[in-house]
One Martini backbone bead per residue (centre of mass of N, CA, C, O) as a GRO file, in nm:
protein
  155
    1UNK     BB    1  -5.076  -6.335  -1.434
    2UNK     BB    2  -4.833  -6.461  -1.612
    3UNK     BB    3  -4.802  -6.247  -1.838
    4UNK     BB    4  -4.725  -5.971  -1.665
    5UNK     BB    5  -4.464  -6.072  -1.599
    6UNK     BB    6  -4.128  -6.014  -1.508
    7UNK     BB    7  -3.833  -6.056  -1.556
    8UNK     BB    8  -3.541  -6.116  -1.343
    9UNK     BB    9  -3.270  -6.128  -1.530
   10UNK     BB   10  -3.005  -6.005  -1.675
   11UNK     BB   11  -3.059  -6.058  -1.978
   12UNK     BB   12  -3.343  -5.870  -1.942
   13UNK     BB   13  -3.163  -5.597  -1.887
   14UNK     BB   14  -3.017  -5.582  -2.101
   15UNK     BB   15  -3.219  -5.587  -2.342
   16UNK     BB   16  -3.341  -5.314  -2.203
   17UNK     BB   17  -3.121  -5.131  -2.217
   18UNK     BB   18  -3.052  -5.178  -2.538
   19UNK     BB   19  -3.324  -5.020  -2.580
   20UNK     BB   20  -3.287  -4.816  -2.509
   21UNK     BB   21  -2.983  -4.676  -2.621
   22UNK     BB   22  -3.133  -4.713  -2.898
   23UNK     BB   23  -3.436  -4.569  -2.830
   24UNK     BB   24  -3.387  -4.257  -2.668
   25UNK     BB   25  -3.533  -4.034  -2.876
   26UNK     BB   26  -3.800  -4.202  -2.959
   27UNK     BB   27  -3.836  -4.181  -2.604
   28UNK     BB   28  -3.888  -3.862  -2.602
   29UNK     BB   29  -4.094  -3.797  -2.802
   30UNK     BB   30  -4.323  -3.944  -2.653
   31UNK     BB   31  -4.317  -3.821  -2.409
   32UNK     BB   32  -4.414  -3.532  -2.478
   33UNK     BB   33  -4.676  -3.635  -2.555
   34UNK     BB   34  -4.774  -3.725  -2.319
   35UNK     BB   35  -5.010  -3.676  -2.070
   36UNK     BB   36  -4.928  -3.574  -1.755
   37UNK     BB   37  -5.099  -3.785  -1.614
   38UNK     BB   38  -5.041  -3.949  -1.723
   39UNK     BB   39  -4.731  -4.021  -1.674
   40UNK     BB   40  -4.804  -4.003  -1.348
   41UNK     BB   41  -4.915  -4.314  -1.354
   42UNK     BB   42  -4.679  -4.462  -1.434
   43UNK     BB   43  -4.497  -4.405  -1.255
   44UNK     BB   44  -4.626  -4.484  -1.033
   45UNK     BB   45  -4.650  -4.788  -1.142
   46UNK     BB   46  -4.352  -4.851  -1.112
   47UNK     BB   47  -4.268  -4.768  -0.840
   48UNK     BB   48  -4.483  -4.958  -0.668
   49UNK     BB   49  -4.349  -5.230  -0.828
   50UNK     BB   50  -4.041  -5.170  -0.709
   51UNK     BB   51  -4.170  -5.209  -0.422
   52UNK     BB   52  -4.304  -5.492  -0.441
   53UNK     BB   53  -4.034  -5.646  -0.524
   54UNK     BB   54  -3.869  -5.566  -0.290
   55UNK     BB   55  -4.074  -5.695  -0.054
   56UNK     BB   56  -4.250  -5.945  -0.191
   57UNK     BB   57  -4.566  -5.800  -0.216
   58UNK     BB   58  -4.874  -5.889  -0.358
   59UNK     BB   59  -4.990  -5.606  -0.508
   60UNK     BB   60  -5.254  -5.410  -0.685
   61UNK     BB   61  -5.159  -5.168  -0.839
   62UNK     BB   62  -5.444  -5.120  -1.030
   63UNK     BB   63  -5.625  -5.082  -0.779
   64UNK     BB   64  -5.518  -4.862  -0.615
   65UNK     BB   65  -5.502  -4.658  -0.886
   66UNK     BB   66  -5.827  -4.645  -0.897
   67UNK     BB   67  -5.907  -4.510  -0.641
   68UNK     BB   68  -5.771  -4.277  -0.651
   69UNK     BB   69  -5.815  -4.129  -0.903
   70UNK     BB   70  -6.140  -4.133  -0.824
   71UNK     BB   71  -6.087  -3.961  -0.564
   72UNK     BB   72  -5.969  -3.725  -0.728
   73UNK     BB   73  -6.172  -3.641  -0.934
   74UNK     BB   74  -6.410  -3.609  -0.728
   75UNK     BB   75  -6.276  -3.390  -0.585
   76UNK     BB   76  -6.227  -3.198  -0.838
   77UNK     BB   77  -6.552  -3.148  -0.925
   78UNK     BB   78  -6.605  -3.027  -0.669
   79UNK     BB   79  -6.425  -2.763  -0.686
   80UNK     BB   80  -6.535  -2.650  -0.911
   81UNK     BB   81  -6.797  -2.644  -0.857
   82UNK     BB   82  -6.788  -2.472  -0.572
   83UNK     BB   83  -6.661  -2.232  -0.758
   84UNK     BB   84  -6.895  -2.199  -0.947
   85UNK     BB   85  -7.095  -2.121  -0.729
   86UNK     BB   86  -6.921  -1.890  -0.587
   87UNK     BB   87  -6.970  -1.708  -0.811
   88UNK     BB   88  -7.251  -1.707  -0.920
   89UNK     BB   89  -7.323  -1.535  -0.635
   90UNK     BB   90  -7.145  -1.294  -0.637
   91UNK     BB   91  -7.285  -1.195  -0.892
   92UNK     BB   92  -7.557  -1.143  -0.786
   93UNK     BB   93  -7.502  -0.977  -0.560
   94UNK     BB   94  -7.346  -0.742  -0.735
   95UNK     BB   95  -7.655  -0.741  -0.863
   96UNK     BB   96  -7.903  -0.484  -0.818
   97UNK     BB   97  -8.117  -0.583  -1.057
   98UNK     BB   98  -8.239  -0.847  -0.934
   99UNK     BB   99  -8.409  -1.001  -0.817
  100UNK     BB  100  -8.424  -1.225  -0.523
  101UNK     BB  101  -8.565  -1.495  -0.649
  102UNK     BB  102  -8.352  -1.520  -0.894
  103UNK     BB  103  -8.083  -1.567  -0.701
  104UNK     BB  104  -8.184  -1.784  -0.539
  105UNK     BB  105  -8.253  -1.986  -0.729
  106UNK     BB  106  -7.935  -1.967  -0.817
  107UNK     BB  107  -7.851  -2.135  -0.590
  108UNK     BB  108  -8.027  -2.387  -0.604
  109UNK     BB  109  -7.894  -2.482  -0.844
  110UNK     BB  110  -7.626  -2.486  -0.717
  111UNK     BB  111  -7.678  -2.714  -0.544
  112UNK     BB  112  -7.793  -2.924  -0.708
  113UNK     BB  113  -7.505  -2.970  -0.871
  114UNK     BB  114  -7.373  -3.070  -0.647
  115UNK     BB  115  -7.553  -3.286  -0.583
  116UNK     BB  116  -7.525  -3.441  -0.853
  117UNK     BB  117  -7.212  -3.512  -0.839
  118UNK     BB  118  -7.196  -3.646  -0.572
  119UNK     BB  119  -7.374  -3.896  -0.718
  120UNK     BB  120  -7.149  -3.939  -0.963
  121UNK     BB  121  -6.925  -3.989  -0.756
  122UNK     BB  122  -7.062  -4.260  -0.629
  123UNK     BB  123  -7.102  -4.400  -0.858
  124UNK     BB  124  -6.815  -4.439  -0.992
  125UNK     BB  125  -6.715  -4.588  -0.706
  126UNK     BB  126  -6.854  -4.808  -0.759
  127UNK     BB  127  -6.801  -4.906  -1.009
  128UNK     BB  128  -6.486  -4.959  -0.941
  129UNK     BB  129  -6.570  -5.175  -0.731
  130UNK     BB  130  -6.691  -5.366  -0.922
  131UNK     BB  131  -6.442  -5.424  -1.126
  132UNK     BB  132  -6.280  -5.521  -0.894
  133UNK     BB  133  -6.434  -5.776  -0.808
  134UNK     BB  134  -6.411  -5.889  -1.077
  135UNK     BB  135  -6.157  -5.920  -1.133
  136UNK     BB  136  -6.118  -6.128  -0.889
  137UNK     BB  137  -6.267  -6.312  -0.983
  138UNK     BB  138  -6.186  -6.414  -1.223
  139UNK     BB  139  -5.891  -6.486  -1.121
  140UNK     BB  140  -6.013  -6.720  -0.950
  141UNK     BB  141  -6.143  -6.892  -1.160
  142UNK     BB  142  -5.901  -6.930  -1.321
  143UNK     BB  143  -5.748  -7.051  -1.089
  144UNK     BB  144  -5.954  -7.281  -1.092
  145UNK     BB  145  -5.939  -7.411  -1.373
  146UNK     BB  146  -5.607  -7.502  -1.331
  147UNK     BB  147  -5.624  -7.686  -1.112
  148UNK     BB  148  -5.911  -7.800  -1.213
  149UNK     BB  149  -5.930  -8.040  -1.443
  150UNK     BB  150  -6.098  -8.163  -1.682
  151UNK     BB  151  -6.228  -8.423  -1.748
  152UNK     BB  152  -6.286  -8.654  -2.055
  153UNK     BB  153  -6.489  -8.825  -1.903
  154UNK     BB  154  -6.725  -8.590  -1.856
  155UNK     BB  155  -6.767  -8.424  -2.149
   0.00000   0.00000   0.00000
């Protein structure tokens, strides 16, 4: 991951600053159109950067980074189903000429919709943990690789 580090010499913040300071402008109208939850992505991980160079600690901020957003998302959409599947029943109690069958059906639905999500949502976190493992493993090949150069006469 040597591709990823920053320099931290003086030469290179003076370099990034006056690439700031000369396209200000056109750094605000870009920042105007991206969508405020990535904008809030990139904050987070600037922010978590800047304390993990401050303390010295090599921490994977793209993993935490992904399980956050997985369990925040999964959040939201039970939070959205619950709220679809209470309206949903609201408005059937207020409807006094449906059959009974009918609204309990209508409940039935609403409740497997949400154990739906919670299923959806139990495989997206896997996925993503399946990334993290595999993103770790290549890693480690990788550095396995380089460890240990294969001689050129085994090849």
């Amino acid at each position: 991951m040597d591709h990823l580090s920053i320099p931290n010499s003086k030469e290179h913040k003076e370099l990034v600053s006056s690439f700031a300071a000369t396209h200000a402008k056109e750094i605000s109208k870009m920042l105007l159109n991206v969508p405020r939850p990535l904008l809030l992505l990139l904050k987070t991980n600037d922010c978590l950067r800047a304390v993990d160079i401050a303390l010295g600690q090599p921490i994977n901020n793209f993993i935490i980074t992904a399980r956050a957003c997985s369990r925040a998302l999964a959040e939201h959409r039970m939070q959205v189903a619950k709220t679809s599947a209470m309206t949903m029943q609201s408005s059937q109690l207020a409807s006094s000429d449906l059959p009974s069958t009918v609204g309990g059906g209508m409940i039935k639905v609403s409740q497997y919709r949400i154990i739906s999500i919670k299923v959806a949502n139990a495989v997206e976190a896997l996925s993503v943990e399946l990334r993290i493992v595999l993103l770790k493993w290549l890693s480690w090949w990788s550095k396995r690789g380089q460890a240990k150069p294969v001689a050129s006469s085994m090849i």
